[in-house]
C-alpha positions, 0 to 999 in steps of 0.5 A: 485505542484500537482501529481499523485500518486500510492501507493503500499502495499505489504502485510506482507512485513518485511523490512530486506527481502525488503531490500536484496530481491526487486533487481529492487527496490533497482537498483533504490536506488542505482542509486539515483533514489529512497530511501529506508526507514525503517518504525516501523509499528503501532499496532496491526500488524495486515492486516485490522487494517493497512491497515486503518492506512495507509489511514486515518492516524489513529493508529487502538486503535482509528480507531476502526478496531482493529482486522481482523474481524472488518467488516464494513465501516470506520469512519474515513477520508481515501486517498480516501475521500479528493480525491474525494472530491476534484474532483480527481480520485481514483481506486484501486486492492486491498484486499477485506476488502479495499473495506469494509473499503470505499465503501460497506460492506460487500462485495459481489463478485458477486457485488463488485468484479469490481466497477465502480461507481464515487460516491463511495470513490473508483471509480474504483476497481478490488477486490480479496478475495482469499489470494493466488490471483496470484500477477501477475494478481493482477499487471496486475488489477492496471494496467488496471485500470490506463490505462483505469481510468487515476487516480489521485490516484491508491491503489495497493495491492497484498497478495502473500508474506504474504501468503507466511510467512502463510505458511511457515514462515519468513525464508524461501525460500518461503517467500523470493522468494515471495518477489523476484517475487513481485519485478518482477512484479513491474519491469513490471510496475515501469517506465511506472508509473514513465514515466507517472508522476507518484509518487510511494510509495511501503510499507507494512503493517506489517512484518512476523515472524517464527512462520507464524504469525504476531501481536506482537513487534518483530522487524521482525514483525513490521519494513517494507519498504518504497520505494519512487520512482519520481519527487516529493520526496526530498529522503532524506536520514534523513527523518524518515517518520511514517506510520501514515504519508503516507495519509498525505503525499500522500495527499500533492503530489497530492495537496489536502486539508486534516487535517492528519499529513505528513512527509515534510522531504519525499517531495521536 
């Protein structure tokens, strides 16, 4: 069967904080609506590198985007390019370095900040390049885009926990009630995407540690969240779903042909 799918990630996520702070998500899990699942993210722990993980499956050492700098196109076979390919939509609110990871770079805001353009891997996109780009806005971006796009596909990515742990660290009360406003703003949104067919995942890239960083293997810097929300999901609770499983994985449920590893366990 074939679904509609939104992925969010927010950025620089740990998984203990996930799992105590995010009150909306976690109503839904307790309801047997949802799953939480922990997931060790892949190395470097690191923003660009994972975020290229997450959409074309590939661990960053063969990827090639290694560090936060690496500015240029991606190599490799995202979310994004089986969609299209495959005469689906796809739209994204996200980052900056997302769109110079599919569409074009480098970015020119002037330019790239808003794009419209069905012959680009991401069709539609609202793009930011501040790290303290209010959540709220961004939310309310992903969802001007799914109102007026429709798309098959819909990348969602705000930047205000990670900046948070920037700041002040992990444990924090600035990191955490980040996280709490995150799950907020999801709670705006959440029904209306699952009300409209959709199938949600909510993960991270990386975690955070006390030292306002991230780069290392200290569990609190790897292990993130995996929520999974909708019809589709199986929420098996000895599913051990990887990170370089989610492409795979969304490119199932929304039914298109693709050569990436997937976690069958997740699916119904």
């Amino acid at each position: 069967m074939k679904h509609n799918v939104i992925l969010v990630v927010l950025d620089g996520l740990n998984y203990e904080v996930a799992r105590h702070a995010m009150g909306h998500l976690q109503a839904y899990v307790g309801a047997g609506r949802a799953a939480l699942y922990k997931l060790e993210c892949e190395l470097p722990a690191l923003s660009r590198p994972l975020y290229e993980c997450i959409l074309t499956g590939v661990v960053p050492i063969d990827s090639g985007i290694v560090h936060n700098n690496v500015s240029r196109l991606s190599n490799q076979r995202s979310i994004f390019h089986y969609a299209t390919e495959a005469g689906l939509s796809t739209a994204a609110a996200a980052y900056h370095w997302v769109s110079e990871l599919y569409n074009v770079s480098p970015f020119v805001a002037g330019r790239d900040r808003h794009t419209e353009n069905p012959d680009l891997p991401i069709q539609y996109g609202h793009f930011y390049w501040n790290d303290h780009y209010p959540d709220s806005h961004l939310f309310a971006d992903a969802e001007h885009l799914r109102q007026r796009y429709s798309p098959n596909f819909l990348l969602v990515h705000p930047m205000n926990i990670d900046d948070a742990g920037h700041k002040h660290g992990l444990d924090t009360p600035q990191y955490r009630n980040s996280a709490r406003s995150a799950d907020i703003n999801l709670a705006v949104y959440l029904q209306a995407w699952l009300d409209a067919g959709y199938q949600v995942l909510v993960t991270s890239d990386h975690g955070m540690n006390n030292d306002r960083s991230h780069n290392g293997l200290l569990a609190e810097e790897r292990e993130v969240p995996l929520f999974v929300l909708g019809n589709g999901f199986s929420l098996n609770a000895n599913a051990a779903p990887r990170q370089t499983e989610l492409c795979g994985t969304i490119c199932q449920l929304l039914g298109i042909a693709h050569d990436k590893p997937y976690c069958q366990e997740l699916l119904k």
